[in-house]
GUVEXPA-682750 format. One record per residue (C-alpha): residue in three letters; x, y, z. Coordinates in steps of 0.2 Angstrom, whole numbers, plus 2048, in hexadecimal, padded with zeros to 3 digits. Example, Ala and Ser with C-alpha at 12.3 -4.5 7.8 and 13.67 -1.06 7.14 Angstrom:
REM residues 2
Ala83E7EA827
Ser8447FB824
This chain:
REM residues 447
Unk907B9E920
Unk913BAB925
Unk91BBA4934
Unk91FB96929
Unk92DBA291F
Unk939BA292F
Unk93BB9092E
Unk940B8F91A
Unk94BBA091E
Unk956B9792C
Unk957B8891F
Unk961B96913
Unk96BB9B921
Unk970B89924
Unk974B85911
Unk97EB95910
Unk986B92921
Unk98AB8191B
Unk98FB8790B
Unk99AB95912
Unk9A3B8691D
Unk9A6B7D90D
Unk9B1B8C904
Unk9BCB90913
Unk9C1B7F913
Unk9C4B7B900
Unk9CDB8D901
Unk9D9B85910
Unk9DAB75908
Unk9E1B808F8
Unk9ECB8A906
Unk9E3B9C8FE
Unk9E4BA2910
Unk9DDBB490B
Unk9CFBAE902
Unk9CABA2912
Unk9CFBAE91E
Unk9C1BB9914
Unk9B6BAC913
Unk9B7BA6927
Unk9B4BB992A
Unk9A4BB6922
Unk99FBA592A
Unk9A2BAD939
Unk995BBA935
Unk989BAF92F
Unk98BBA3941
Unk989BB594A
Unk97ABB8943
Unk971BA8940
Unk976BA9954
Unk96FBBA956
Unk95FBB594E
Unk95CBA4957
Unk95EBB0967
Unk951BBC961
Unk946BAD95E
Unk947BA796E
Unk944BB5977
Unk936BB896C
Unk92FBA8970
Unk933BAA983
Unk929BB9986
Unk91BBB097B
Unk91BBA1986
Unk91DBAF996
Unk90DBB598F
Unk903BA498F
Unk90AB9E99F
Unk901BAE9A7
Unk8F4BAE99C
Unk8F7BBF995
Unk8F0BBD985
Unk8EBBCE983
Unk8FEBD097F
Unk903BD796C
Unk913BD3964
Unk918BE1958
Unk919BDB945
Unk91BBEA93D
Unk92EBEF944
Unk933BE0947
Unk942BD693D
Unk93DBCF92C
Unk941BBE932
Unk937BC0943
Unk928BC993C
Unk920BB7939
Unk924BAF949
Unk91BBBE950
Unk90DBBD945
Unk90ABAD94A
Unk90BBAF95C
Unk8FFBBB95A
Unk8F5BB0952
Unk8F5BA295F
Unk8F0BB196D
Unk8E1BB7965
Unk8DBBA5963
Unk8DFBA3978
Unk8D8BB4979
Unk8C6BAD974
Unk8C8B9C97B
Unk8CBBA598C
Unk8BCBB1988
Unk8B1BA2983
Unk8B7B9A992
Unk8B5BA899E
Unk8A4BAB996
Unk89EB9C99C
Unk8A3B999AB
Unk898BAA9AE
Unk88ABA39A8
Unk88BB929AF
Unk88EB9C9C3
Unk880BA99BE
Unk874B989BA
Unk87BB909CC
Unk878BA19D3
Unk864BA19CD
Unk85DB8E9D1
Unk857B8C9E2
Unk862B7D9E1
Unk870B819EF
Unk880B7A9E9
Unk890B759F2
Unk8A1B709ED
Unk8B0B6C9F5
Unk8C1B629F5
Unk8C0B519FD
Unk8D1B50A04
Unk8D2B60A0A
Unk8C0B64A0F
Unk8C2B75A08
Unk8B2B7EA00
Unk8B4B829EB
Unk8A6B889EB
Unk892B8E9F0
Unk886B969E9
Unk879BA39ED
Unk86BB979F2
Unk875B8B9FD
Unk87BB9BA06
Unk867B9FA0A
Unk863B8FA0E
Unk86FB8BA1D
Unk86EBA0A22
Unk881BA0A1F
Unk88CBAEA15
Unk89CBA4A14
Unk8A4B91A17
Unk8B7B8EA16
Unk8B6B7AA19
Unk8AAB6FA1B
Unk8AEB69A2B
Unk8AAB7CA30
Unk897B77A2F
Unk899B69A3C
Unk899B78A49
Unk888B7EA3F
Unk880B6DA3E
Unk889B5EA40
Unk87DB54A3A
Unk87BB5AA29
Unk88FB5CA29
Unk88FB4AA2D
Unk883B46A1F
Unk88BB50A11
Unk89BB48A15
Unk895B35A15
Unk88AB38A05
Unk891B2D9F8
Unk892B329E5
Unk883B2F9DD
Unk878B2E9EC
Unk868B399F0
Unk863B3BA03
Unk856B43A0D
Unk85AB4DA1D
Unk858B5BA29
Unk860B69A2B
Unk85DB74A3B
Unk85DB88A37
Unk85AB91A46
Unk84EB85A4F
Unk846B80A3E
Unk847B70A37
Unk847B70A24
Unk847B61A17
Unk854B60A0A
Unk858B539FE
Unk86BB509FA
Unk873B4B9EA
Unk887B489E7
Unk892B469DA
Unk8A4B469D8
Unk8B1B4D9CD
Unk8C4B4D9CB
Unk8CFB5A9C5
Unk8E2B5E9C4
Unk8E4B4E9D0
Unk8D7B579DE
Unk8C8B4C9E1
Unk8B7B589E3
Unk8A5B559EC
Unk897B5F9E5
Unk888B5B9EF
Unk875B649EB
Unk86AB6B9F6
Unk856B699F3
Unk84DB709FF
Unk83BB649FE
Unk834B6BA0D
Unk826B72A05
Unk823B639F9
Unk821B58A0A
Unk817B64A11
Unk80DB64A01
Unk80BB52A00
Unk808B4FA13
Unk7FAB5BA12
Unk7F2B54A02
Unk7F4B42A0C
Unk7ECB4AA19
Unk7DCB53A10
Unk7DAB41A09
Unk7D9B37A18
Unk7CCB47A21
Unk7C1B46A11
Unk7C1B33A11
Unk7BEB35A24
Unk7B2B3FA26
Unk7A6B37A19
Unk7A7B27A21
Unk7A4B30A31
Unk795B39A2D
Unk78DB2CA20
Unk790B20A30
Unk788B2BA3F
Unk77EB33A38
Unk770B23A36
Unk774B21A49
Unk770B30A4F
Unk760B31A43
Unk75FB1EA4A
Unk761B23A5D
Unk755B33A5B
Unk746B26A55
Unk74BB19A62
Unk749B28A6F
Unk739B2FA6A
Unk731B1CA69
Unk735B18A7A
Unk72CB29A81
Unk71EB23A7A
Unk721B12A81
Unk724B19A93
Unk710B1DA94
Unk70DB0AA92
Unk719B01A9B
Unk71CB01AAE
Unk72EB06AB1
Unk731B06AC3
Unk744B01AC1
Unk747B11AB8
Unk74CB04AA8
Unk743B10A9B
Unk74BB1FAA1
Unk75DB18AA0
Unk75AB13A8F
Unk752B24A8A
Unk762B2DA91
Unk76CB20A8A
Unk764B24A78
Unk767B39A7B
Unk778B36A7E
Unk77BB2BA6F
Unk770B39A66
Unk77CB47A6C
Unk78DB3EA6A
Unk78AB38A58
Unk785B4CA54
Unk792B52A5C
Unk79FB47A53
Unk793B4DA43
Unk798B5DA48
Unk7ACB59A4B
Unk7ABB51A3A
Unk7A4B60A30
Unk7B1B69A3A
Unk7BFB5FA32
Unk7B8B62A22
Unk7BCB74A1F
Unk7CCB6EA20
Unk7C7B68A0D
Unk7BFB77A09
Unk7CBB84A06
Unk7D0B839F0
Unk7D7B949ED
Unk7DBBA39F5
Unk7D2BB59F0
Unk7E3BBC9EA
Unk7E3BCF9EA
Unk7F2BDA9F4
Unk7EEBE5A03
Unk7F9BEDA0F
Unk800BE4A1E
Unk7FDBF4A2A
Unk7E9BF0A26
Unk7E9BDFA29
Unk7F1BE0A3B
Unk7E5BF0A3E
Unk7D8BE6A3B
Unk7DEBD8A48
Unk7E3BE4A54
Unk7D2BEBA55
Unk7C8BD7A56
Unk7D4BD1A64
Unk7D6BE0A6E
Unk7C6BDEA78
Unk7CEBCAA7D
Unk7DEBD4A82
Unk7DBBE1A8C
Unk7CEBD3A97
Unk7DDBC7A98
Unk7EBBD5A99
Unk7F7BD1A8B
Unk800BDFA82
Unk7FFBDDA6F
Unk80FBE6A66
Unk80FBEAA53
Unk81EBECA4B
Unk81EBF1A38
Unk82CBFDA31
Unk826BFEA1F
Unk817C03A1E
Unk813C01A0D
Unk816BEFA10
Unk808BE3A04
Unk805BD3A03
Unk7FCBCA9F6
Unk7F2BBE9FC
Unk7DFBBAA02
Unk7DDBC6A0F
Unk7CDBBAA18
Unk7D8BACA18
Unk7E7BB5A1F
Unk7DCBBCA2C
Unk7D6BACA32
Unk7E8BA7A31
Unk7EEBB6A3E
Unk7DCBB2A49
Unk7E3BA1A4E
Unk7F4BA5A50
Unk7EEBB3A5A
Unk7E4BA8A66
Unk7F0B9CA69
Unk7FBBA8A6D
Unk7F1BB0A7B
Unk7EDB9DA81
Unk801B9CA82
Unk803BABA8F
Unk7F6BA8A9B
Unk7FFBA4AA7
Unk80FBB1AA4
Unk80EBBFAB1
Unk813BCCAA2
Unk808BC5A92
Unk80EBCBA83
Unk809BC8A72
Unk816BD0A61
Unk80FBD1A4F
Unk81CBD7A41
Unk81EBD7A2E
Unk82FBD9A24
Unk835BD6A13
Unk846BCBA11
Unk851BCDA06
Unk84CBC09FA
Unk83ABCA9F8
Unk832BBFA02
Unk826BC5A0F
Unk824BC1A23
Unk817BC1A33
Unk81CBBBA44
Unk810BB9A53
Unk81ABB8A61
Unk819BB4A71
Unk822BB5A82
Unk816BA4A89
Unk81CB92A90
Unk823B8DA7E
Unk81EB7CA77
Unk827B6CA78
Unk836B68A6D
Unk82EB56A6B
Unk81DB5FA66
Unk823B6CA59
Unk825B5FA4A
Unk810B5AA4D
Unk806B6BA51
Unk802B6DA3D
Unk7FDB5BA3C
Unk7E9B5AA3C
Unk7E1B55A4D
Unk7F1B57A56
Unk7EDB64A65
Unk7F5B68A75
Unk7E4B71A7E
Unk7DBB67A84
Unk7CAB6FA7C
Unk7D4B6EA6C
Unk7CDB69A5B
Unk7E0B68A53
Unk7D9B70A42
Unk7DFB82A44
Unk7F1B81A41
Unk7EDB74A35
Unk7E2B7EA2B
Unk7EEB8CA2E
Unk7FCB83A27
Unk7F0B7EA17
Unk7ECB91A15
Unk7FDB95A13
Unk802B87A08
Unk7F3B8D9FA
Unk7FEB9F9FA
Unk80CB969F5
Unk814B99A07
Unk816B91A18
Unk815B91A29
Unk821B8CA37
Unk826B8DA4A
Unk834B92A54
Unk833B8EA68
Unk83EB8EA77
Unk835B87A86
Unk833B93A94
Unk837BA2A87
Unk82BBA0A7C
Unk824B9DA68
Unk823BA6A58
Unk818BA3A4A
Unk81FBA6A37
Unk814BA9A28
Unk822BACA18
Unk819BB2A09
């Protein structure tokens, strides 16, 4: 190659050098002192500029190695106008920057695409120095989950949640954990992973966040339709023959009563007796087929419609109950030209019972009020609160009011959050509550 010629050059120059040593001393030896004195002239030129051209070399190679220490392999070193002797040393050194010049684009390259692919899972990610505790790194999603813009350490999400900063920092390598993290009085299921790296001497955590609220959710409501449908066909395949039984049993001893002398009163027990078995089995017949519309909703009537129609429409059904009991409904919606896709009946079931509850919350506040609103977040996704200025409900309560039969009134059937929460999961959304006792509750429906 060309930058080999410098090498076999400076060879020439040594043999000559050496050479030019030779004569001066065979003409010293021979005491021909002009002839060495010409010849040590020369020498000494030809030590000058072997000197001179080592320098030039050097310095040519310290600005190269310059260039790679700072990485400035954009840098060009002139061919054209340099020396003979140096025009291959710069060949090649620009030779060995264009090959740095592509593996630092490759590189570069890469680690764009590999941020812009952590950027776009819903995977939140997490890496920081073990020692230190200092964050590398966080994507997008981790950022949304936890409702944070920015942490410098980890041991700055201990003031956040201290249990979760507890949790990431006991996680061993390799291990996969479920816990709760607490986002402004939610609770949320995540499942944890770690792994650990090492590099330039640093040791590095890099935990994954997995929110499984939803997966939960699902399962615990698909356990639940299973253990409602097994329920309630037991129930009504097993009362249903005693209340058919308890009718007949009724209607015999009527006809009975004509024939036999009942002074005690016996037969009149028994017939009341049997009426009350006869009610009670078809009223739990009827709390049974109750239960079992919890089992009847498949899938939603998708179609989109504006969110201003959908509260119009509840405004005018529950104003009639509001003005009697004296609560003020607020509606607060900036866009107008807010839609939601979604089944519009089930929705406005959805808003019905949230509604009611709500008025059952501030019946005894002095100034009732009720707020509905919509907005759009930033990720696109779409929200409705019911809100409500009542009692609040117990922080030891919270965790059950979606689990079927679970009721705090006590004429409560425990299916309408329940089937509230079901509605919401077949639109591929979901459904919780924030409360402060003594303050009050707010409903969320995210689309």
């Amino acid at each position: 190659m060309i930058y080999n010629q410098p090498g076999s050059k400076l060879f020439i120059r040594i043999l000559l050098l050496a050479a030019e040593i030779f004569t001066v001393s065979y003409f010293i030896l021979n005491k021909q002192y002009l002839l060495s004195a010409l010849a040590f002239t020369l020498t000494a030129y030809q030590c000058y500029n072997l000197y001179a051209f080592l320098k030039k070399a050097q310095a040519e190679v310290t600005q190269f190695v310059e260039s790679i220490h700072y990485r400035d392999f954009s840098r060009h070193f002139d061919v054209r106008h340099a020396p003979s002797e140096l025009q291959g040393l710069r060949q090649g050194f620009n030779e060995i920057n264009s090959a740095f010049k592509v593996i630092s684009i490759e590189k570069e390259t890469q680690y764009q695409y590999l941020q812009k692919i952590l950027e776009l899972v819903d995977t939140g990610i997490l890496s920081y120095e073990i020692e230190t505790g200092n964050i590398v790194w966080m994507n997008e999603s981790l950022k949304r989950l936890l409702k944070i813009p920015f942490l410098k350490t980890i041991q700055s999400l201990d003031k956040r949640d201290a249990a979760l900063c507890s949790v990431i920092v006991n996680l061993k390598p390799g291990e996969n954990l479920i816990s709760d993290i607490h986002i402004e009085r939610n609770t949320l299921k995540i499942l944890l992973a770690a792994t650990a790296f090492q590099t330039e001497g640093k040791k590095y955590k890099l935990i994954a966040f997995q929110n499984v609220n939803e997966a939960l959710d699902e399962a615990e409501s698909k356990a639940w339709q299973k253990l409602l449908r097994v329920m309630t066909h037991e129930i009504m395949n097993s009362v249903a023959p005693i209340s058919s039984l308890a009718d007949t049993l009724k209607n015999r001893l009527q006809h009975s009563t004509e024939l036999i002398d009942d002074e005690s009163g016996t037969l009149e027990d028994l017939s009341l007796g049997m009426e009350t078995i006869k009610r009670r089995s078809e009223g739990l017949l009827k709390f049974a087929q109750t239960y079992r519309n919890l089992n009847m909703i498949t899938a939603p009537n998708l179609q989109k419609f504006y969110v201003k129609d959908l509260f119009k429409t509840q405004q005018r059904l529950m104003l009639p109950t509001l003005d009697q009991k004296n609560i003020e409904l607020d509606i607060i919606l900036k866009d107008q030209e807010l839609q939601i896709e979604a089944d519009i009946n089930l929705i406005e079931q959805v808003l019905i019972n949230l509604l009611l509850n709500a008025m059952e919350a501030v019946k005894e506040v002095k100034e009732p009020k009720i707020v509905l609103t919509a907005s759009q977040l930033q990720n696109n996704h779409i929200v409705i609160k019911v809100v409500d200025n009542g009692s609040g409900i117990e922080d030891e309560v919270l965790d059950k009011i979606f689990i079927p039969f679970f009721s705090t009134k006590k004429s409560g059937s425990g299916i309408g959050l329940s089937l509230c929460k079901q509605i919401m999961m077949l639109h591929k959304g979901n459904i919780n509550v924030q409360s402060i006792k003594g303050e009050g509750t707010a409903f969320i429906m995210q689309f």
